[in-house]
TORPA-4810 file (N, C-alpha, C, O; in nm, 3 decimals):
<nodes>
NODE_1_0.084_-0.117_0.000_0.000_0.000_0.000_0.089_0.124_0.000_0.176_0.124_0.087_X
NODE_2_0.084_0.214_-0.070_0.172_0.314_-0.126_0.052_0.418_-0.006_-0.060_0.389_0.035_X
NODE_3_0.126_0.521_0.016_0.088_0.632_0.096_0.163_0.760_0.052_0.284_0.769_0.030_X
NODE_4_0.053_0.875_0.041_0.127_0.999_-0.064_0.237_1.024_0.118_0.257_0.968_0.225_X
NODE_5_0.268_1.127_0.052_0.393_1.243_0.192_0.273_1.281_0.260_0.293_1.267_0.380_X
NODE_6_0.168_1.319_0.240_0.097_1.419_0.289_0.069_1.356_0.412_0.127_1.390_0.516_X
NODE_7_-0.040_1.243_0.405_-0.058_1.141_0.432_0.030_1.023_0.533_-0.015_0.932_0.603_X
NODE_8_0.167_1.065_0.509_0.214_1.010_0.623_0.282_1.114_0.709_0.317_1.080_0.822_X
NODE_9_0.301_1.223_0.673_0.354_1.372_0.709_0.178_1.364_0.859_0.207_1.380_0.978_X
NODE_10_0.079_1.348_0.834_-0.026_1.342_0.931_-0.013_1.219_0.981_-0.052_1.224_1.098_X
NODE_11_0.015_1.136_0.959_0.028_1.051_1.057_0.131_0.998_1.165_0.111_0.924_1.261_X
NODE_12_0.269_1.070_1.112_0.334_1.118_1.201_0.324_1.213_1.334_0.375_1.194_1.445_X
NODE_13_0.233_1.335_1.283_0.186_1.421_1.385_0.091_1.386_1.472_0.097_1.428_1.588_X
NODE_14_-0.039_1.281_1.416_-0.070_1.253_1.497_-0.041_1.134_1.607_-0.086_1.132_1.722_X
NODE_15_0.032_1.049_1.554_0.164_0.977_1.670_0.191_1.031_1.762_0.152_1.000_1.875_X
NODE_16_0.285_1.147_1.728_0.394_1.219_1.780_0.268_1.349_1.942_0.288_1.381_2.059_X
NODE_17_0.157_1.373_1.841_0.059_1.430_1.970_0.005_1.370_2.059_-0.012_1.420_2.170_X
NODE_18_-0.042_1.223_2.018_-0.066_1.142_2.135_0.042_1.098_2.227_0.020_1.092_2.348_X
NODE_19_0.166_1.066_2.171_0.310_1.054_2.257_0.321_1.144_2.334_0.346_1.120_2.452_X
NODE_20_0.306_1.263_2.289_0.320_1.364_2.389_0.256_1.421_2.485_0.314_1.465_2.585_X
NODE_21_0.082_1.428_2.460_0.003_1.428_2.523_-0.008_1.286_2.651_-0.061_1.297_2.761_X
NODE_22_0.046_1.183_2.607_0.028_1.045_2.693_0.157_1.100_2.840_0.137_1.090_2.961_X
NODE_23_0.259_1.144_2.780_0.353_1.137_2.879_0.326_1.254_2.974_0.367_1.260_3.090_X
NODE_24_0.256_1.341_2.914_0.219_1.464_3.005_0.165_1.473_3.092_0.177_1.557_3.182_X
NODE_25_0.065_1.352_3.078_-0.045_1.332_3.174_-0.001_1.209_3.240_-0.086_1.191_3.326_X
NODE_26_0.058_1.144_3.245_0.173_1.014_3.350_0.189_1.105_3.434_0.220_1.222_3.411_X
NODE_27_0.164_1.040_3.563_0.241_1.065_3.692_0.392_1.016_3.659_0.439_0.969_3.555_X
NODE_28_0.456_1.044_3.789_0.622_1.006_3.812_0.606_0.882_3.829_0.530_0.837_3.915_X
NODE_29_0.678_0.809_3.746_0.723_0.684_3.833_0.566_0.565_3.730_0.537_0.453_3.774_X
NODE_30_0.518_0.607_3.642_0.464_0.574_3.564_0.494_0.560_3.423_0.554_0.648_3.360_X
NODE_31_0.452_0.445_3.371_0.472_0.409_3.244_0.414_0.381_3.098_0.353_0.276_3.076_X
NODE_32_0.430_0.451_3.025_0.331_0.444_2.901_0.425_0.428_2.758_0.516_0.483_2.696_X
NODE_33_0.312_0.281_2.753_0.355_0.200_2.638_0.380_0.234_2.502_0.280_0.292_2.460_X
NODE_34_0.468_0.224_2.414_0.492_0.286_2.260_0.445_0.142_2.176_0.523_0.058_2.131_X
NODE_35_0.302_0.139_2.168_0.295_0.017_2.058_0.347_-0.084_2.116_0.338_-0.110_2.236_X
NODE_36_0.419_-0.161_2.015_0.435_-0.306_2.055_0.646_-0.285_2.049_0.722_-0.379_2.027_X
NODE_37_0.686_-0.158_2.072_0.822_-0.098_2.036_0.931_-0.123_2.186_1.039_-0.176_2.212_X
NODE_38_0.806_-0.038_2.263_0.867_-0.042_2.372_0.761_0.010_2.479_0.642_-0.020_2.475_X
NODE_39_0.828_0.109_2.594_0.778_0.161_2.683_0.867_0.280_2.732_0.988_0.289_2.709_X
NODE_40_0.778_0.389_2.817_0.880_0.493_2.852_0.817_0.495_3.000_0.700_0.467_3.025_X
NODE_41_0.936_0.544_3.118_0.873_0.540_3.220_0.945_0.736_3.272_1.040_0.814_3.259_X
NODE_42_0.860_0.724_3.310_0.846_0.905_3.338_0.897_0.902_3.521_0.833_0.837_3.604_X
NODE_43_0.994_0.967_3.549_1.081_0.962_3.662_1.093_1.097_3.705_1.075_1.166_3.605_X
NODE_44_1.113_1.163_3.794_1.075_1.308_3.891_1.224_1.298_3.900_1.266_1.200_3.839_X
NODE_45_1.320_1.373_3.959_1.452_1.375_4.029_1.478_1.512_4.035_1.492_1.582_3.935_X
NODE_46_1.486_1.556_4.164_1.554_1.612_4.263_1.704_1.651_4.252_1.791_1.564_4.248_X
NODE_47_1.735_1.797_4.245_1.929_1.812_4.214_1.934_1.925_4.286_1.875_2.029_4.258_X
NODE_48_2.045_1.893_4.434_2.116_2.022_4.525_2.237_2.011_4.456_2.319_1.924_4.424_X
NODE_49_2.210_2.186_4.440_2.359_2.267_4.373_2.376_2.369_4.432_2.297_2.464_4.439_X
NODE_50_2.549_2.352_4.513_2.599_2.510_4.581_2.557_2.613_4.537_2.512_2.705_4.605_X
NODE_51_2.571_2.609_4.383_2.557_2.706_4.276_2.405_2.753_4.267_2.365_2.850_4.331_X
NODE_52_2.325_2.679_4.186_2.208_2.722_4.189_2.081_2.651_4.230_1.978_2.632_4.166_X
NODE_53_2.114_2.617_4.349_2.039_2.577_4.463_1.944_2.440_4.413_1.991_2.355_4.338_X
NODE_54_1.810_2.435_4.466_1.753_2.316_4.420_1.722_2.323_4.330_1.707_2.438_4.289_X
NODE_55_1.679_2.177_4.212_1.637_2.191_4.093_1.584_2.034_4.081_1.634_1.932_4.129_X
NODE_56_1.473_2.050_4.005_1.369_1.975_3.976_1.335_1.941_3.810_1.309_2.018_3.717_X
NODE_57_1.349_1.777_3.818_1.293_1.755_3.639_1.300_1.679_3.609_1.379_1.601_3.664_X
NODE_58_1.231_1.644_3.509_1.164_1.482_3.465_1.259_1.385_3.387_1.348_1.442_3.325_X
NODE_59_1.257_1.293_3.381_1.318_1.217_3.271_1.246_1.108_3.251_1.151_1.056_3.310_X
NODE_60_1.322_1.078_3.136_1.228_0.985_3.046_1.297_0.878_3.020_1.390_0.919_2.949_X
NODE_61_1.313_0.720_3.041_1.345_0.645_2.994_1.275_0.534_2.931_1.165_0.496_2.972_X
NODE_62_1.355_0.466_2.805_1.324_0.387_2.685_1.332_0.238_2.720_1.442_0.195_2.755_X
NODE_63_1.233_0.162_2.715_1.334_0.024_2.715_1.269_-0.054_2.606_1.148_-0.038_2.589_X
NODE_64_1.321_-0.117_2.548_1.312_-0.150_2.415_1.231_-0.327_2.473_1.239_-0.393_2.577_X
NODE_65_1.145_-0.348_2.321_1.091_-0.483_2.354_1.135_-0.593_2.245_1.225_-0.545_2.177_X
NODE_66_1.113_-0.687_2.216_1.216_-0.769_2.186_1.176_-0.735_2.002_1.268_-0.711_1.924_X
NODE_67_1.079_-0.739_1.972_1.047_-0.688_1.796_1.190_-0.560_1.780_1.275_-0.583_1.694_X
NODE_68_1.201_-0.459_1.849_1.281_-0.318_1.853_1.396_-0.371_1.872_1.476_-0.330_1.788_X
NODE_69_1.458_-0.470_1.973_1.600_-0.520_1.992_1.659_-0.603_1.908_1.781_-0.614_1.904_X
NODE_70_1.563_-0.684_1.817_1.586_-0.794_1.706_1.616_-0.694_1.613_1.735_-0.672_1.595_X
NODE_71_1.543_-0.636_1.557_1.560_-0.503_1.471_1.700_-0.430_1.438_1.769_-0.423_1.337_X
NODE_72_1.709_-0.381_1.561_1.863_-0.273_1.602_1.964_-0.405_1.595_2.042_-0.398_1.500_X
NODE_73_1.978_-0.523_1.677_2.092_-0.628_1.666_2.075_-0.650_1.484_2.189_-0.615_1.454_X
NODE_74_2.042_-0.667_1.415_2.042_-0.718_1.273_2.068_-0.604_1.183_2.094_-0.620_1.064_X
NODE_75_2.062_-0.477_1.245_2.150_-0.364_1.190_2.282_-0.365_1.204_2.371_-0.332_1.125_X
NODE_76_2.285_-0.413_1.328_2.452_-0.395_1.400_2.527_-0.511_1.311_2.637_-0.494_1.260_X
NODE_77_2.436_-0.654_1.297_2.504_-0.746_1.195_2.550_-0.696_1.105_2.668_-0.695_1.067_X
NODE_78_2.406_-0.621_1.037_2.475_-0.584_0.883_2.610_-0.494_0.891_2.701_-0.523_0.813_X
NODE_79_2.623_-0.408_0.962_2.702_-0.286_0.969_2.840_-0.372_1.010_2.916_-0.408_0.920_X
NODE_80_2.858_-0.393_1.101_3.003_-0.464_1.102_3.036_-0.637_1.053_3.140_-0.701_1.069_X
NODE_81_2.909_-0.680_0.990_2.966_-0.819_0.918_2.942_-0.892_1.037_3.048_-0.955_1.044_X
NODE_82_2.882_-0.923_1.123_2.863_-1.032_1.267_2.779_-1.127_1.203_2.674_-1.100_1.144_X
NODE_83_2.832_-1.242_1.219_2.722_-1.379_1.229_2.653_-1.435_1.277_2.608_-1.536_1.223_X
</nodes>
């Protein structure tokens, strides 16, 4: 099935707004699923600095599911020749 630019140019955005909208609304320490790709878990952390005192902010981590890790390893084959 062929798909014009336009057409996937919107379906990118709307991906990319629900991704963003999903993580916004996660609490800390909560996790929301990417498809069948992976997952991201949304983490709070806390930083004392002499300098500029306390500081506060989110992070985001990826962990990949096994379709996404089969994927990336069979790149890495191709790219350096591994068997």
């Amino acid at each position: 099935m062929n798909h014009t630019q336009t057409q996937l140019k919107q379906a990118y955005q709307i991906v990319s707004q629900d991704l963003f909208n999903s993580l916004l609304q996660a609490p800390a320490g909560e996790t929301v699923k990417f498809s069948n790709l992976g997952r991201f878990k949304k983490s709070e952390h806390l930083v004392q600095s002499k300098k500029y005192g306390q500081h506060v902010y989110y992070k985001l981590s990826f962990h990949c599911f096994g379709k996404l890790k089969e994927a990336f390893h069979n790149q890495l084959k191709k790219k350096y020749k591994i068997k």
